[in-house]
N, C-alpha and C positions, 0 to 999 in steps of 0.2 A: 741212270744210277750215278752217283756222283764219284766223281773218279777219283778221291780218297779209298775208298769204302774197298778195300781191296780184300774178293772173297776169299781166296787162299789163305792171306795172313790175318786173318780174322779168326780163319777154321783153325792153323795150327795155331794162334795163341790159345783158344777156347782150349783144344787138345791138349795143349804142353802141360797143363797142369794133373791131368790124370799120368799123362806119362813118366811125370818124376815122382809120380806116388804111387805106388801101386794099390794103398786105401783112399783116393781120395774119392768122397763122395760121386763123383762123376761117372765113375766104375760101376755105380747102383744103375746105369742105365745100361751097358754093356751087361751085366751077369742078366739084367729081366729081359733084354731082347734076346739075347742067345739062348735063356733058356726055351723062349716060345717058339724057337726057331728048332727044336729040338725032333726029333722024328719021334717019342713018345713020351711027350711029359704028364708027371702028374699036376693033378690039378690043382691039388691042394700045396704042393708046392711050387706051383707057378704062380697061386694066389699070394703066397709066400713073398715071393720073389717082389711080384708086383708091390703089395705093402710096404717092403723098403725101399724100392725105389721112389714109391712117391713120399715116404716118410722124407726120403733124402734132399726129394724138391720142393718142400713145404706147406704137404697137404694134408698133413698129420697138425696143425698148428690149431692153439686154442679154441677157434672159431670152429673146424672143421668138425664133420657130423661125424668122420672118422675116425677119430682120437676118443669116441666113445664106443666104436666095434671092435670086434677081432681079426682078424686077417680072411677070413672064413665071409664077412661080408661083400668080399668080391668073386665069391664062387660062382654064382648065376654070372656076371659080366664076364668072367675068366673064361667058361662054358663055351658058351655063345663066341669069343676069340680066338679059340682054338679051334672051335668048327670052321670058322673063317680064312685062316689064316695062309692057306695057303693060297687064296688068288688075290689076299695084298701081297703076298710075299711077291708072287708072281709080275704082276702090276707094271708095264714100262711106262715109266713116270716123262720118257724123253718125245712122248707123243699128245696131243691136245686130246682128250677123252672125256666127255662133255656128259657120258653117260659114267665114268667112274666119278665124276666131281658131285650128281645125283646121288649116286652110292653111299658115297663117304658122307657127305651131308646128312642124308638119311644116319648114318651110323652113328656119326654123332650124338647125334637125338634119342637113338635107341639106348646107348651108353646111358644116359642120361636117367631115361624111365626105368633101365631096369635096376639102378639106384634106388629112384624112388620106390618102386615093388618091392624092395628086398628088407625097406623098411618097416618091420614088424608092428603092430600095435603095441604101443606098451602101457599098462594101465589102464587101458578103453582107451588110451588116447593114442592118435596118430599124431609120430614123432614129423617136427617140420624138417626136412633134408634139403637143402640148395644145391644142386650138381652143378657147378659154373663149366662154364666153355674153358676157363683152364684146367678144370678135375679131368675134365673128358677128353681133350685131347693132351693131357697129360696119360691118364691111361692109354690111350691111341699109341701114343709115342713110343712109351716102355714095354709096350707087347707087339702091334705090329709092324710099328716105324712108316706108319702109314701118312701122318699129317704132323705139322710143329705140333709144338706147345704152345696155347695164345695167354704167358704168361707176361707180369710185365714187362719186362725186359725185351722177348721177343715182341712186345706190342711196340713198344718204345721203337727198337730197330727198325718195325715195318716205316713206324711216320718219319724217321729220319731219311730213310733211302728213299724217300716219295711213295709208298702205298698207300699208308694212310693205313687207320682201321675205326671199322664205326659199328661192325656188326659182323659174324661169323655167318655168315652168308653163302651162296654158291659161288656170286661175284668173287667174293673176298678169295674163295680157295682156289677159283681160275686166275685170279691174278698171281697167286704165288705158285700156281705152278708152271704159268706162264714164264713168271721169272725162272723159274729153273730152268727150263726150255732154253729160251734164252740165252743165259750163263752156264748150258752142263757140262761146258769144258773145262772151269774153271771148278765146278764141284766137281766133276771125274779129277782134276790133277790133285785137289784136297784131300779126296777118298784115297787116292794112290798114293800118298802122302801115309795116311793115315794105317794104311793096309801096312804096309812096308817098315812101318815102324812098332805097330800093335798087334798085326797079324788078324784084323778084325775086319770085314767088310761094309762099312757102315752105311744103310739104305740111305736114298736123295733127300728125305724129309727129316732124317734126322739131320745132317749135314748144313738143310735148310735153317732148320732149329736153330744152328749151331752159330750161323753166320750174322740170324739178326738176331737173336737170344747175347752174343758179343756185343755187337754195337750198342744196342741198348743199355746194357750193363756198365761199358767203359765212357759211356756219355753220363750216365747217373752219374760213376764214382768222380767223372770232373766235376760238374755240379757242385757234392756234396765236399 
């Protein structure tokens, strides 16, 4: 990793801006994990929850097949989350697990179709839906903080710090958690960091998100 790329001040700059706002957008990830983390949530307003968090990270936008449903179209995925959720919560990220990286791959996928199913006929016709690898591990994100977001910015970050991304692979998700491995001293002092001033415990993957979701972002804004 290049030794600029310092992940501590990467994490608190990402952070500092939720923390001198108490609305800023970034909080839409905080209220939808905490609430799935909840000992009996409802579902319907977890589905809730979930819809503005990702309204808040741009999945709601004109293209999106979701700016034409209700909130209610991610009940079967919420479902299916909530049954799960306790053995990602569970999940110690700080060991190589070859068969959780099968898991989550898999889960991905399944994310994915149960999109596509939930897709109703409308007029005899079956509506066209695209679930991208960012829809889906952006839901991932905001409900069990299980995997990044592979949006651009975190893509960006991946090829600057040398991973590269060519494909949402199993490869791809041993290398980043390999990085965690790694580096999880420097996300444990991030998180303690981040505990100690928010009161929030924030999972390894989000943290992850956090680090090359920044870099990528503050490379674009030099650019532009």
């Amino acid at each position: 990793m290049k030794e600029e790329f310092n992940i501590v001040e990467y994490i608190k700059r990402y952070y500092e801006l939720s923390a001198h706002d108490p609305n800023h957008r970034y909080k839409s990830w905080e209220h939808c994990y905490s609430y799935f983390t909840e000992n009996q949530p409802n579902i319907e307003i977890a589905c809730l929850h979930l819809a503005f968090f990702l309204a808040s990270w741009g999945m709601y936008r004109g293209s999106s097949f979701l700016l034409q449903k209700d909130y209610l179209i991610h009940k079967k995925a919420v479902e299916h989350l909530l049954s799960i959720r306790k053995s990602y919560g569970q999940h110690d990220y700080s060991r190589k697990d070859p068969k959780f990286v099968e898991e989550l791959h898999h889960l991905i996928n399944l994310i994915k179709k149960i999109y596509v199913d939930s897709i109703e006929i409308v007029n005899g016709t079956t509506q066209q839906v695209n679930v991208t690898n960012t829809l889906a591990t952006k839901i991932l994100l905001g409900s069990l903080g299980c995997v990044p977001a592979f949006d651009r910015f975190f893509v960006e970050g991946l090829r600057l710090v040398g991973l590269g991304y060519y494909n949402l692979d199993k490869r791809k998700l041993t290398s980043i958690f390999d990085f965690y491995i790694k580096h999880q001293g420097e996300f444990d002092e991030a998180n303690k960091y981040i505990l100690n001033k928010g009161g929030i415990n924030y999972p390894p993957m989000k943290l992850v998100d956090m680090f090359f979701w920044q870099i990528g972002y503050e490379q674009a804004a030099d650019i532009e």
